[in-house]
PyMOL Python script that loads the backbone (N, CA, C, O; Angstrom):
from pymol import cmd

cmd.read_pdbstr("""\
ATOM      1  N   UNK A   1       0.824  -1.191   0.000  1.00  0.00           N
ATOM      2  CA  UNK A   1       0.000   0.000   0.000  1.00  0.00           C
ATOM      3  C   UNK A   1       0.871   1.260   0.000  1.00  0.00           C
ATOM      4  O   UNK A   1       0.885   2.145  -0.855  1.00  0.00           O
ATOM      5  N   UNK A   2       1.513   1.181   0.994  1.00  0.00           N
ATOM      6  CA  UNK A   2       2.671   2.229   0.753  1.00  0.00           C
ATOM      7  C   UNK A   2       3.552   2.582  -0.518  1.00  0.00           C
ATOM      8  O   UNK A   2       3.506   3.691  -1.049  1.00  0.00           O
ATOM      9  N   UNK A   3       4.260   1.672  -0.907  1.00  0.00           N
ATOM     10  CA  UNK A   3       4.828   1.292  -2.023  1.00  0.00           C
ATOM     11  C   UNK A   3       3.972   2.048  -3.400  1.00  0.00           C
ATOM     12  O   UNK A   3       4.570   2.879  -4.084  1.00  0.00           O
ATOM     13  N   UNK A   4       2.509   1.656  -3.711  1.00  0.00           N
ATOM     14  CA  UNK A   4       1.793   1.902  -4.224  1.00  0.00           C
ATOM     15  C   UNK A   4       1.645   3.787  -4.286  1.00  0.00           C
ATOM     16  O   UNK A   4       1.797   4.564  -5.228  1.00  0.00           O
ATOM     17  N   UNK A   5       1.313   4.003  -2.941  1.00  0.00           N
ATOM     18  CA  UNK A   5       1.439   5.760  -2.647  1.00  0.00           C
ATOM     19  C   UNK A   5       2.475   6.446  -3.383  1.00  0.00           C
ATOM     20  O   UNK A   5       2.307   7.306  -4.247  1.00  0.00           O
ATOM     21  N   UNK A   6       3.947   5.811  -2.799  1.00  0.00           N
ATOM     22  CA  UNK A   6       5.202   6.532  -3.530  1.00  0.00           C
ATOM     23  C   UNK A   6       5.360   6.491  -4.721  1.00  0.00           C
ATOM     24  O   UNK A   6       5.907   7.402  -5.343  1.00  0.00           O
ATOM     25  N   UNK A   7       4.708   4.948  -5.488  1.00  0.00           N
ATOM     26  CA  UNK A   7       4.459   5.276  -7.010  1.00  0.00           C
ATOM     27  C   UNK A   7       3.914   6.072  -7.924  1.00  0.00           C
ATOM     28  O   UNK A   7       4.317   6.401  -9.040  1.00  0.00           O
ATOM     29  N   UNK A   8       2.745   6.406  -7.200  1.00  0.00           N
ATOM     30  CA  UNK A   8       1.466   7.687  -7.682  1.00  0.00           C
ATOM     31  C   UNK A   8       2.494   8.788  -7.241  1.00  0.00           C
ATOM     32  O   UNK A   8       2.955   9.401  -8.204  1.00  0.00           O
ATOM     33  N   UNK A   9       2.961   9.183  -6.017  1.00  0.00           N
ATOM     34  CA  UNK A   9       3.884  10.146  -6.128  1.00  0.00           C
ATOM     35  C   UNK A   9       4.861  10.760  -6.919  1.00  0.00           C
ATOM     36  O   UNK A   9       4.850  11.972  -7.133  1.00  0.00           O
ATOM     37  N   UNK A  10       5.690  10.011  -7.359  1.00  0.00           N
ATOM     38  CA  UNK A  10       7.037   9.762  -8.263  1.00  0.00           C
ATOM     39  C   UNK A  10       6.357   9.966  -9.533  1.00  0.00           C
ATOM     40  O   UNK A  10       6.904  10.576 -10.451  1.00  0.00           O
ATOM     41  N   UNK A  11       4.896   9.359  -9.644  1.00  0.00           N
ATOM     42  CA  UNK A  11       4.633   9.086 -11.050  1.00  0.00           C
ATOM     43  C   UNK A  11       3.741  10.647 -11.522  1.00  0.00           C
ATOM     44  O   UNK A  11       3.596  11.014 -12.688  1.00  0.00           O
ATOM     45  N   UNK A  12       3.202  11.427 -10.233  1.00  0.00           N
ATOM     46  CA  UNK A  12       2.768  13.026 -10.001  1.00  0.00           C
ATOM     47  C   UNK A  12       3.543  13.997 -10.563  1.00  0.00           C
ATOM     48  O   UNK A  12       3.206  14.889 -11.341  1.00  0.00           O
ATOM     49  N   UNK A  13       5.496  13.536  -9.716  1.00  0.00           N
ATOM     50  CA  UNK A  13       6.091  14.560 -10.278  1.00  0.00           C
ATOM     51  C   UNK A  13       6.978  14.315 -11.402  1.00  0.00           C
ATOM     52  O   UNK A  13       7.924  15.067 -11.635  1.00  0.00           O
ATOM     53  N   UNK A  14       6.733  13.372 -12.053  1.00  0.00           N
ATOM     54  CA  UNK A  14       7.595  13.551 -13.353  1.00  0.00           C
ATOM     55  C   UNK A  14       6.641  13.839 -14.283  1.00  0.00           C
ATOM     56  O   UNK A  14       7.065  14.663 -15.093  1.00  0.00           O
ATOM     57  N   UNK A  15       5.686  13.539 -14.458  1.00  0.00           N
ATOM     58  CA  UNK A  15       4.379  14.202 -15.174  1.00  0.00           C
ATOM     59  C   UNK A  15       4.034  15.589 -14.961  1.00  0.00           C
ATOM     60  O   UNK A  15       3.585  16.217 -15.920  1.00  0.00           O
ATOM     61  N   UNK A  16       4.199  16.233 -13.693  1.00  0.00           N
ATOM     62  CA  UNK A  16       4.623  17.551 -13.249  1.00  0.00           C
ATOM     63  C   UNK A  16       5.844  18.049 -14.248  1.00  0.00           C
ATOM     64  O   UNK A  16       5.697  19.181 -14.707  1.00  0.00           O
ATOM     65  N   UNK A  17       6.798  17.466 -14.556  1.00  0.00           N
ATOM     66  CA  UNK A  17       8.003  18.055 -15.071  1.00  0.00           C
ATOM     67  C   UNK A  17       8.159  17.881 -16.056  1.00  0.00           C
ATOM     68  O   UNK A  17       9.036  18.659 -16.432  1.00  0.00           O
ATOM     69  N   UNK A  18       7.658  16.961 -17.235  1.00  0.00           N
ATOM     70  CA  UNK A  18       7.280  16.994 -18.343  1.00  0.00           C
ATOM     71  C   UNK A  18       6.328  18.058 -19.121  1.00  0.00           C
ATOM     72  O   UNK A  18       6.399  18.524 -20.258  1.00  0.00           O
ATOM     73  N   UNK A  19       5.294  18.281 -17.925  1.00  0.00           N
ATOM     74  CA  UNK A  19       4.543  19.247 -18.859  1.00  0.00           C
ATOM     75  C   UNK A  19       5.056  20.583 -18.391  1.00  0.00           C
ATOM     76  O   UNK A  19       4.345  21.490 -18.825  1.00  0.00           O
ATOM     77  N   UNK A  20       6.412  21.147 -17.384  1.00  0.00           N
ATOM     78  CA  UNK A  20       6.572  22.266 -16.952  1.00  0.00           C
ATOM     79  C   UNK A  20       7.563  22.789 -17.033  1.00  0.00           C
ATOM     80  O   UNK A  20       7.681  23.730 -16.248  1.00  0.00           O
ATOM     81  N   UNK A  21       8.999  22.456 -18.134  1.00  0.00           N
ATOM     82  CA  UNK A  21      10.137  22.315 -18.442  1.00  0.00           C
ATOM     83  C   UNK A  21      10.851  23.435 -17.413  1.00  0.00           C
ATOM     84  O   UNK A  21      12.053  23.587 -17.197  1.00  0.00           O
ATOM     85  N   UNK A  22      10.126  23.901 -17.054  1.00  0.00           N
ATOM     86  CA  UNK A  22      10.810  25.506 -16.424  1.00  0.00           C
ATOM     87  C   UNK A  22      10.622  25.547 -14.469  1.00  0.00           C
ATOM     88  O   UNK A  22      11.084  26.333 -13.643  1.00  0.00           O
ATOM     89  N   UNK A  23       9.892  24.530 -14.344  1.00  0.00           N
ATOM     90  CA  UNK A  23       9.875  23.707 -12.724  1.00  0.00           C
ATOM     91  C   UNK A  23      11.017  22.910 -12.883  1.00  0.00           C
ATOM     92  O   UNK A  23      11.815  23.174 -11.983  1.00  0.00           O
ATOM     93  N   UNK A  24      11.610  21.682 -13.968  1.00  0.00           N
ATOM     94  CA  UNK A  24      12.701  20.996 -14.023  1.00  0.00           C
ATOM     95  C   UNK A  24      13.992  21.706 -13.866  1.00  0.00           C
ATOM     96  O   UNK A  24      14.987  21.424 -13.198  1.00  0.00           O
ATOM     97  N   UNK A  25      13.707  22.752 -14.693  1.00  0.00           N
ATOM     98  CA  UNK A  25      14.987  23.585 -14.687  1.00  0.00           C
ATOM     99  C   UNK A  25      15.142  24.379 -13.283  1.00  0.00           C
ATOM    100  O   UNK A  25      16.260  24.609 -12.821  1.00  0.00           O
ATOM    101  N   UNK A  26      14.181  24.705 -12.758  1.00  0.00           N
ATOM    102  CA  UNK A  26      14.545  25.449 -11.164  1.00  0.00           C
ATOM    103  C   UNK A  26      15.063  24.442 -10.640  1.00  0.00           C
ATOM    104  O   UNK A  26      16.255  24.611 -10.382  1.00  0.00           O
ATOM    105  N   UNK A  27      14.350  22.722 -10.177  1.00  0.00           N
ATOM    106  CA  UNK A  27      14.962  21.980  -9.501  1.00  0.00           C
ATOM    107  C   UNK A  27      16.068  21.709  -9.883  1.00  0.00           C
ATOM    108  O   UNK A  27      16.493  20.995  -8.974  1.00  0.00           O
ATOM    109  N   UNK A  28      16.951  21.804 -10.727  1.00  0.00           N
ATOM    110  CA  UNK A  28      18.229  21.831 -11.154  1.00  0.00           C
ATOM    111  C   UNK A  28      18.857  22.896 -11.060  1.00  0.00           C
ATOM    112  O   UNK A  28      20.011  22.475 -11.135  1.00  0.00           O
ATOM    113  N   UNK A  29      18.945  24.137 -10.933  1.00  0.00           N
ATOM    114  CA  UNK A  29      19.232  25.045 -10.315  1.00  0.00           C
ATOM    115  C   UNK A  29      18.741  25.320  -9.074  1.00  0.00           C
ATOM    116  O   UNK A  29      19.026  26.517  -9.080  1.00  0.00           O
ATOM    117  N   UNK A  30      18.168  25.126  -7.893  1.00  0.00           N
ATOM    118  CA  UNK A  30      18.124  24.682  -6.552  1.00  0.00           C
ATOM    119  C   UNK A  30      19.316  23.761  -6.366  1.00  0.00           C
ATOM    120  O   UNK A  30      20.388  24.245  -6.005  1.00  0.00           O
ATOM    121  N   UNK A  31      19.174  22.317  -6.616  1.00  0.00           N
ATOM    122  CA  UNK A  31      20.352  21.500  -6.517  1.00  0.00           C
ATOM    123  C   UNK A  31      21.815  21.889  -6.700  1.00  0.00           C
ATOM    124  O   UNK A  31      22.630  21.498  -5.865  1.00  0.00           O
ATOM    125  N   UNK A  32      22.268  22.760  -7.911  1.00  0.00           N
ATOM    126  CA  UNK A  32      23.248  23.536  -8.110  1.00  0.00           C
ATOM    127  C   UNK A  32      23.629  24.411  -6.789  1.00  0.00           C
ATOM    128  O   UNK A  32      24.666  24.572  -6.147  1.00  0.00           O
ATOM    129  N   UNK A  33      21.923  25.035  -6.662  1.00  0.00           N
ATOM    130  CA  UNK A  33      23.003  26.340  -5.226  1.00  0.00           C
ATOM    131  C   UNK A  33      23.203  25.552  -4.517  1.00  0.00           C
ATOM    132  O   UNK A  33      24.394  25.459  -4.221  1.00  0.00           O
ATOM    133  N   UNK A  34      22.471  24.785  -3.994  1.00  0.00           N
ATOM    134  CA  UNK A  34      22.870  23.661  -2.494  1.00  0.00           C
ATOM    135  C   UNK A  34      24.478  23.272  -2.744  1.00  0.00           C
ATOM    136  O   UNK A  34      25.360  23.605  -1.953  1.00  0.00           O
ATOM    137  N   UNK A  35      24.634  22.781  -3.539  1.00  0.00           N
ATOM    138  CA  UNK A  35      26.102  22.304  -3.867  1.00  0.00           C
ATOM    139  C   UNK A  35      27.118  23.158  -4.002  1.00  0.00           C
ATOM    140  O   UNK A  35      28.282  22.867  -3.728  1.00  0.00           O
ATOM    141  N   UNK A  36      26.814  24.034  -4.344  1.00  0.00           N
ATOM    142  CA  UNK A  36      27.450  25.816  -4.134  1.00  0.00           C
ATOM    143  C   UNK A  36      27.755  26.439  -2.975  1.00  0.00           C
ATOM    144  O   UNK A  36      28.848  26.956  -2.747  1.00  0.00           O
ATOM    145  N   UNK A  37      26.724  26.410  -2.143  1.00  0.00           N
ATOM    146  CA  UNK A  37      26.524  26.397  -0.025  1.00  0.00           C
ATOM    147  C   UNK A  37      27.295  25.592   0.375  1.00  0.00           C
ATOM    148  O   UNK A  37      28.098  25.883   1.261  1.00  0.00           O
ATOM    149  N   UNK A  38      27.225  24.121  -0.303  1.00  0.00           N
ATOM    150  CA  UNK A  38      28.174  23.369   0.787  1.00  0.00           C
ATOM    151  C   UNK A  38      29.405  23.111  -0.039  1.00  0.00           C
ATOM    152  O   UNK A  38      30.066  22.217   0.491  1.00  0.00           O
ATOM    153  N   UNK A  39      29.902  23.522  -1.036  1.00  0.00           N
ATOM    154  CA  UNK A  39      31.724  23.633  -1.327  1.00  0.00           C
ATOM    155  C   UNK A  39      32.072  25.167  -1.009  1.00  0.00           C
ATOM    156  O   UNK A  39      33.275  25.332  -1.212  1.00  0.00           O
ATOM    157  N   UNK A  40      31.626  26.008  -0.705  1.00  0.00           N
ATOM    158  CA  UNK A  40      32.038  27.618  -0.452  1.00  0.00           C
ATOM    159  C   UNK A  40      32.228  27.225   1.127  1.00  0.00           C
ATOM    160  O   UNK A  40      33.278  27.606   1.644  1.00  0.00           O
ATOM    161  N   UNK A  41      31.125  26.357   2.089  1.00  0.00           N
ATOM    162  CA  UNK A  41      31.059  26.108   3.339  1.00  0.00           C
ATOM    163  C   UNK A  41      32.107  25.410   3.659  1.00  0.00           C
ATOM    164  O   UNK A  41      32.612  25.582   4.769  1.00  0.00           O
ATOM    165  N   UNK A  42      32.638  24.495   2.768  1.00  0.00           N
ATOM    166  CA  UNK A  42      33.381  23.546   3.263  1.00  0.00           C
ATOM    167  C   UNK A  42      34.886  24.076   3.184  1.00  0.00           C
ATOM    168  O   UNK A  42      35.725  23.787   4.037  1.00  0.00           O
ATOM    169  N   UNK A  43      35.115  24.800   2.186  1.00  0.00           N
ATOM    170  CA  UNK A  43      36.429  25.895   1.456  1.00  0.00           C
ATOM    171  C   UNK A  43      36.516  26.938   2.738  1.00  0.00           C
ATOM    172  O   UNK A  43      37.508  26.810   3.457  1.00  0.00           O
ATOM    173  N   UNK A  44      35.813  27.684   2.986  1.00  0.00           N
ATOM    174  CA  UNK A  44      35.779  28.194   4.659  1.00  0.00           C
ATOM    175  C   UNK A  44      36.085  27.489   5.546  1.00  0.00           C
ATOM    176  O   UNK A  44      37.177  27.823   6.006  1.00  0.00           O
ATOM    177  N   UNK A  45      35.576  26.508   6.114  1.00  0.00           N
ATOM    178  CA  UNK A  45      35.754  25.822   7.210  1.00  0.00           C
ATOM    179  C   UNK A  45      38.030  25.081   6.776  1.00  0.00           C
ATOM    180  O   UNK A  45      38.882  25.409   7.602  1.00  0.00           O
ATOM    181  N   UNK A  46      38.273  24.601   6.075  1.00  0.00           N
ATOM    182  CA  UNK A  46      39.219  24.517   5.923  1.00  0.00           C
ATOM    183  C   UNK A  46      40.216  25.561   5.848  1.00  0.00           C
ATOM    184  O   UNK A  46      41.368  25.189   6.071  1.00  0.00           O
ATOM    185  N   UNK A  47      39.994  27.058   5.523  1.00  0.00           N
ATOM    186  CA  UNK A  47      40.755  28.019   5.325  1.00  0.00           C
ATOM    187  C   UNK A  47      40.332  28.618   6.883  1.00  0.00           C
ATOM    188  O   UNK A  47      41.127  29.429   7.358  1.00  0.00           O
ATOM    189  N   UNK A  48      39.557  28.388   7.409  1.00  0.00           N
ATOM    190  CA  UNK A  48      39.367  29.102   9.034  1.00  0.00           C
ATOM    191  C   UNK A  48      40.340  28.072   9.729  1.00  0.00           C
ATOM    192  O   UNK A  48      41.344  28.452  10.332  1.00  0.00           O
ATOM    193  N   UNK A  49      39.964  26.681   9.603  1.00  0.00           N
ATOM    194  CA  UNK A  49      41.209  25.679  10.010  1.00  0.00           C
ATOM    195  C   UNK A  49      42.550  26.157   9.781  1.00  0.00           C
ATOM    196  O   UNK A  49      43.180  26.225  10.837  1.00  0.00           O
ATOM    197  N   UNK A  50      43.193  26.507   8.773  1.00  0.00           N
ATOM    198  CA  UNK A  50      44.381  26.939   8.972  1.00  0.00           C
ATOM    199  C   UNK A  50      45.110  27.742   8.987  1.00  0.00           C
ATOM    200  O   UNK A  50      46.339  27.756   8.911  1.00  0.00           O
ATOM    201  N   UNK A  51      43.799  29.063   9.167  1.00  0.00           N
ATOM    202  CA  UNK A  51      44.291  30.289  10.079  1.00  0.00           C
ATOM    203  C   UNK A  51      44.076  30.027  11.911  1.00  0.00           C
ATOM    204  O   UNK A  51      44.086  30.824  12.849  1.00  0.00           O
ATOM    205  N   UNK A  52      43.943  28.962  11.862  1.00  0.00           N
ATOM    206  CA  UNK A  52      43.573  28.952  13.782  1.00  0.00           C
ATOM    207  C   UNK A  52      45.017  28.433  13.968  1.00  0.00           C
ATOM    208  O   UNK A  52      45.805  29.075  14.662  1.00  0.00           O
ATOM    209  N   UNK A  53      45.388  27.247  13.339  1.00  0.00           N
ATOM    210  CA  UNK A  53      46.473  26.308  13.483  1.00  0.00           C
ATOM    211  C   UNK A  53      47.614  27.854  13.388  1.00  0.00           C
ATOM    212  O   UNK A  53      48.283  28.005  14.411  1.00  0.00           O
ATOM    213  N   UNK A  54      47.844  28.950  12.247  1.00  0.00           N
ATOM    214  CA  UNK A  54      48.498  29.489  12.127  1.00  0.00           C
ATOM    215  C   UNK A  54      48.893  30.594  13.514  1.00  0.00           C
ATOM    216  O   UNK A  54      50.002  31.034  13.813  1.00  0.00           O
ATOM    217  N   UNK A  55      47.705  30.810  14.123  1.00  0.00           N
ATOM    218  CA  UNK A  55      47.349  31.786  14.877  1.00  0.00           C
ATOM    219  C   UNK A  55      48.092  31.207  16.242  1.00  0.00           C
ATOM    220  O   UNK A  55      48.872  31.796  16.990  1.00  0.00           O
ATOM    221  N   UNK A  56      47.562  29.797  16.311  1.00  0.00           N
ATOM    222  CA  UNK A  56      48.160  29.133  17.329  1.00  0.00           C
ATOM    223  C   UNK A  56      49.911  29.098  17.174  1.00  0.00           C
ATOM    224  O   UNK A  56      50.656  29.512  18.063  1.00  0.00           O
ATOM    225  N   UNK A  57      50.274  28.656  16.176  1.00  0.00           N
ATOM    226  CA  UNK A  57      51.305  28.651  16.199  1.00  0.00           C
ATOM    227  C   UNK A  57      52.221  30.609  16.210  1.00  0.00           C
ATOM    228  O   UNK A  57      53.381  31.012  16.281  1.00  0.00           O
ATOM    229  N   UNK A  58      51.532  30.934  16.153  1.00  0.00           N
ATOM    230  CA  UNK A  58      52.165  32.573  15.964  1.00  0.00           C
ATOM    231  C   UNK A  58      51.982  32.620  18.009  1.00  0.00           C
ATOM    232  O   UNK A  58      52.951  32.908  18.711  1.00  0.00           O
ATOM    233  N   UNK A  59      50.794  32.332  18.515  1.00  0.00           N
ATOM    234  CA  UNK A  59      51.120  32.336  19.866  1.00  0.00           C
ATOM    235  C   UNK A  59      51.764  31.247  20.906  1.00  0.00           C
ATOM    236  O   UNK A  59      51.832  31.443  22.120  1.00  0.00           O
ATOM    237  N   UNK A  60      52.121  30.332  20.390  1.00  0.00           N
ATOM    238  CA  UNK A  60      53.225  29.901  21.006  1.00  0.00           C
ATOM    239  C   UNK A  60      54.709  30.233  21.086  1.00  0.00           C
ATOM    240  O   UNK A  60      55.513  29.823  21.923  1.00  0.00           O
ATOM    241  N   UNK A  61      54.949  31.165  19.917  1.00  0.00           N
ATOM    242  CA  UNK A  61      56.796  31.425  19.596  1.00  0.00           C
ATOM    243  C   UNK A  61      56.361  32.735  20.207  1.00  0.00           C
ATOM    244  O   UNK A  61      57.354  33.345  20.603  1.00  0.00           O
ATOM    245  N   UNK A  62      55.033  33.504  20.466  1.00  0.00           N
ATOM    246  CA  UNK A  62      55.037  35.045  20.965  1.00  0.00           C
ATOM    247  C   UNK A  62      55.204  34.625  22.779  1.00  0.00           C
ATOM    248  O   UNK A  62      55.416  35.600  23.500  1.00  0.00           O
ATOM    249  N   UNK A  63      55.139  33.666  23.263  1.00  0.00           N
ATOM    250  CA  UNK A  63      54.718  32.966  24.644  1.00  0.00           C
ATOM    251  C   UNK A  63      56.037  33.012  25.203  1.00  0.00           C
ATOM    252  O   UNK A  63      56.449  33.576  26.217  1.00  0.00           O
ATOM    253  N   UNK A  64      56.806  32.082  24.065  1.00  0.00           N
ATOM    254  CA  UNK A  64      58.916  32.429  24.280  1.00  0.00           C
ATOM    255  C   UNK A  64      59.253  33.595  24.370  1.00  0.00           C
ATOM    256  O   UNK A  64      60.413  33.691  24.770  1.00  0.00           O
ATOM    257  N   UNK A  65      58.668  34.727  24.141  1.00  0.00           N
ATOM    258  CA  UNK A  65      59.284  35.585  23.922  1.00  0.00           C
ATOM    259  C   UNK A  65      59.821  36.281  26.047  1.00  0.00           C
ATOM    260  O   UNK A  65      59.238  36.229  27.130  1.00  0.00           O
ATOM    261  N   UNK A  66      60.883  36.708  25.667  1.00  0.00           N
ATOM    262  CA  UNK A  66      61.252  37.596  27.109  1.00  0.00           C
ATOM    263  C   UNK A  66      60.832  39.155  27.205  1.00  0.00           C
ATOM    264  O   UNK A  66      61.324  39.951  26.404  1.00  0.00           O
ATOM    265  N   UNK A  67      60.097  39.498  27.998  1.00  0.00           N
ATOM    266  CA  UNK A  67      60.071  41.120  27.894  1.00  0.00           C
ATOM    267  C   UNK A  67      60.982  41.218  28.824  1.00  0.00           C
ATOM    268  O   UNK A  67      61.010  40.694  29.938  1.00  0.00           O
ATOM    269  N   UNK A  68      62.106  42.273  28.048  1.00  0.00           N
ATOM    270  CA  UNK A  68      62.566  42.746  29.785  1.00  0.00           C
ATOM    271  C   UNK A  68      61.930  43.629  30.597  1.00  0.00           C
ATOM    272  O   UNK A  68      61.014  44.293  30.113  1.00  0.00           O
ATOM    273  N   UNK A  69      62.308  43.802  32.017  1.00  0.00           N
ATOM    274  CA  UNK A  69      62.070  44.512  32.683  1.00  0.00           C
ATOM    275  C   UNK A  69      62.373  45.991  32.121  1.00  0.00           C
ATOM    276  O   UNK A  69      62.977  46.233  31.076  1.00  0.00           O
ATOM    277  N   UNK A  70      61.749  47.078  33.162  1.00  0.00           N
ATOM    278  CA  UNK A  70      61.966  48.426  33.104  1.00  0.00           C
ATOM    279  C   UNK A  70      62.792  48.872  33.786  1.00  0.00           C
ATOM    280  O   UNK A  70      63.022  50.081  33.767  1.00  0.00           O
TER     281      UNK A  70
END
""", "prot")
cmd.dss("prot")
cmd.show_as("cartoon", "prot")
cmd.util.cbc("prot")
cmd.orient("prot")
């Protein structure tokens, strides 16, 4: 019965997208930005990664450092 439902479903929206060439084409451009969000997201998250690592390492050699006294 279920099975049956998702068929009438599936079988709704490609009949939907046949007669609406310009609904197909948004859902393919939707899919595009999503994939766009998450490689720009993921290109950030790696370039924030190795400004932290950098940052860290800039405050550990600033940690050695001696101030002298006055």
């Amino acid at each position: 019965m279920v099975t049956e439902n998702v068929g009438k479903v599936a079988g709704g929206f490609v009949d939907a997208m046949k007669s609406t060439p310009v609904a197909l084409a948004m859902v393919v451009v939707i899919f595009a930005l999503i994939g766009l969000v998450y490689y720009q997201a993921s290109m950030f998250s790696a370039q924030r990664e190795s400004n932290t690592k950098l940052f860290l390492e800039v405050q550990k050699l600033m940690s050695q450092c001696i101030v002298p006294p006055k």
